[in-house]
N, C-alpha and C positions, 0 to 999 in steps of 0.2 A: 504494500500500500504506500504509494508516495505521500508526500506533502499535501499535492494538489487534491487529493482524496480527504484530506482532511479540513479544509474550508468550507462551512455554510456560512450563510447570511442567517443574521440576526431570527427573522422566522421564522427558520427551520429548528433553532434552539428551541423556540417559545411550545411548538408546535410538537419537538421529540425531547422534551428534557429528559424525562424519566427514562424512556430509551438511551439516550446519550450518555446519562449517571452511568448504565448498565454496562455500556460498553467501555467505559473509563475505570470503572471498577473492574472489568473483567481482564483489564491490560493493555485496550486501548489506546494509541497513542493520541497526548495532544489536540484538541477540535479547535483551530480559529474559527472565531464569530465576528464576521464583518457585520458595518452599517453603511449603507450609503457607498458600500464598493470600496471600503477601505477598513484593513483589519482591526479590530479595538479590541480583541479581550482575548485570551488564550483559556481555554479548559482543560484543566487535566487532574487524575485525582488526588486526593489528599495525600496517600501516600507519596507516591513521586514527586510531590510540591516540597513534603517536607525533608524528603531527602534531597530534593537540587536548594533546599536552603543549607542544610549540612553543608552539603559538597562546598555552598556556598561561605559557609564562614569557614571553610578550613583553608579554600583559598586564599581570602583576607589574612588569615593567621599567618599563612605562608607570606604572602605579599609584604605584611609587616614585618618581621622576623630578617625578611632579605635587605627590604628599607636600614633594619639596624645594623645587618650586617656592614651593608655599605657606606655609613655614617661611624662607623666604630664604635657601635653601642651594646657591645658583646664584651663579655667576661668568661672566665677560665671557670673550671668543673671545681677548682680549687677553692677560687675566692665562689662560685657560688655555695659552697659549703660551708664555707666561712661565716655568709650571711646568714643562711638557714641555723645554722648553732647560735648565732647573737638574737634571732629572733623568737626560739625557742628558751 
């Protein structure tokens, strides 16, 4: 099933919602819903949403992390132990 497979117009949600939960639930991919011939809403189910948000803050983690790296905002396994015992 391509892409193009998966775009209706706003109508045909209003008209198959309950069907379309079904098939989103059942591992469907993705449904855009246009209006007016231009895309506005993506559907897909809960689960998969909450895992591309996962996927999504572990890349931010990563993006950050590489940010310090390049700034020299890294410390030794050494001095991080250090700190952990003064905070303890």
């Amino acid at each position: 099933m391509s892409r193009h497979d998966r775009i209706r117009p706003i109508s045909y949600l209003k008209a198959n919602s309950a069907e379309i939960l079904r098939e989103l639930a059942d591992g469907a991919p993705p449904l855009v819903i246009t209006q007016n011939g231009e895309a506005k809403a993506v559907l897909q189910d809960a689960a998969s949403y909450e895992a591309a948000q996962e996927t999504l803050a572990l890349l931010k983690l990563i993006a950050l992390g590489r940010q310090d790296m390049a700034a020299g905002r890294t410390a030794t396994v050494r001095g991080l132990a250090r700190r952990i015992r003064q905070v303890v």
